[in-house]
N, C-alpha and C positions, 0 to 999 in steps of 0.2 A: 646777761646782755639786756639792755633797754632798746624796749621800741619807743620812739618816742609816738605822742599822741596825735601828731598831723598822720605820721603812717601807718596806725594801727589797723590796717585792714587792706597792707599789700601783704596777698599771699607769699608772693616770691621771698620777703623781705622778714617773713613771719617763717619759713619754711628752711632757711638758709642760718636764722638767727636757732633756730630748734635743734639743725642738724652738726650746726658747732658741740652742741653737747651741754653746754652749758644753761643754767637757768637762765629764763627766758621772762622777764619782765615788763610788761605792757602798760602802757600809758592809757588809758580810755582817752578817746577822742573828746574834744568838747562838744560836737557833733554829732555824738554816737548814745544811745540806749545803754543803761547797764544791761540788759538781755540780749543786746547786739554783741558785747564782747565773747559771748559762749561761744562762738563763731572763729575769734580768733583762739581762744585757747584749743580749740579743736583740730585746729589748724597746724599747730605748735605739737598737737599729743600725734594727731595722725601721724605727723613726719617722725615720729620715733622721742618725743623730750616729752616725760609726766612733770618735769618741773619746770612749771609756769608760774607767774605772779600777776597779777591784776593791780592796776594802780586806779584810784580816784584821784583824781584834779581839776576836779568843774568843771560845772557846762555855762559855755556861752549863752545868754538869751538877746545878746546884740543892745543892751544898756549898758556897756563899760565896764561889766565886770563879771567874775564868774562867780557860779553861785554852786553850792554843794548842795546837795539831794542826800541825805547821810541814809535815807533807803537805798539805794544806789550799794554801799558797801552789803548790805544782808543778800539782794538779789545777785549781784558777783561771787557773793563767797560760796554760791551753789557751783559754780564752776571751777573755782581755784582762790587758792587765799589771797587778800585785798590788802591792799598797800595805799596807806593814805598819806597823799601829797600836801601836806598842810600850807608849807610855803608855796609853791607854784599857785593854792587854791586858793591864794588871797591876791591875786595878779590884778591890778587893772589895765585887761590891754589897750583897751579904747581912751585908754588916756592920755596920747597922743605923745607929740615928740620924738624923739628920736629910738626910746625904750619905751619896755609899760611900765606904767605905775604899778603901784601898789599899796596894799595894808599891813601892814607889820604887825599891829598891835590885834589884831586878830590871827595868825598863829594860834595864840594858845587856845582861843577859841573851839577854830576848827579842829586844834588836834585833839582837845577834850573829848569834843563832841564824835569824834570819829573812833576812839576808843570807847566810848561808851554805847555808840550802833555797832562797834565786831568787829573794828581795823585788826589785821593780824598784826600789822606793821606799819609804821611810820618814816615817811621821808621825808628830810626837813634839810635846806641848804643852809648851812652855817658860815660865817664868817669873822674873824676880828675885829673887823673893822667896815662894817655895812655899808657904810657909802662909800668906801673904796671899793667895793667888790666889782671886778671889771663884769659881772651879769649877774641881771637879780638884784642889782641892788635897793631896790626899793622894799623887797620882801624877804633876804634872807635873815634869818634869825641872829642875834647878838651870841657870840660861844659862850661870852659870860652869863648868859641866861641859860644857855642850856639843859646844864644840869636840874636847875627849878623846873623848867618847864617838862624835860622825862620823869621829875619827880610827882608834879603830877598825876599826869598820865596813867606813870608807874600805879601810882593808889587807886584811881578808877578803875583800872584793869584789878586789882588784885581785889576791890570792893565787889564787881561781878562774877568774880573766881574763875 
């Protein structure tokens, strides 16, 4: 189950998603400390569920866009293994209009970069066809790219073993 990142820090909602049973995967807030999340995962372990995930997906600094801290994933992985949001991390929300903007063409960037600070795992919203995508569309990933882009990844990880 996903918490998403505006509610990462209601107990009730952290406590009820735990008690389902199921993994329990957390957004960081864009508002939120990586040291603030130990908080939720404890949250999660108290009510009875050791499986939790941690996600990264930028912090707001209130200039249009989110920015990764890729220390952020090594200070989370003390608490439960990190899940890096590559697409959501390239969002520009203050780019007004009706949706947020975004950077596409950084994807590969952030997920690079985020396998090579200690992501366990990556989350990435794919699409056919990008600018159809009824959400997200400014940043979700091309499918036909796909495959290239865990292929690198895949080599950085297996380069740090």
């Amino acid at each position: 189950m996903q918490i998403p990142a505006f509610l990462c820090r209601q107990t009730d909602l952290l406590v009820a998603a735990a008690e389902a049973g199921r993994a329990v995967n957390i957004k960081k807030g864009q508002f939120m400390s990586p040291e603030e999340m130990g908080l939720a995962v404890q949250k999660v372990r108290q009510a009875g569920n050791e499986r939790v995930l941690l996600t990264e997906r930028g912090t707001f600094f209130g200039y249009g866009r989110l920015v990764n801290d890729m220390t952020s994933i090594a200070k989370m992985a003390h608490f439960a293994p990190v899940v890096f949001d590559a697409t959501h991390s390239c969002q520009l929300p203050g780019a007004g209009g009706t949706q947020s903007g975004g950077q596409r063409e950084l994807v590969p960037t952030l997920a690079n970069a985020a396998v090579a600070a200690g992501a366990h795992a990556l989350f990435l919203e794919v699409h056919d066809s990008p600018p159809k995508a009824k959400s997200d569309s400014a940043t979700v990933w091309p499918l036909e790219k796909l495959a290239g882009l865990l292929t690198q990844c895949k080599r950085i990880a297996d380069a740090l073993g």
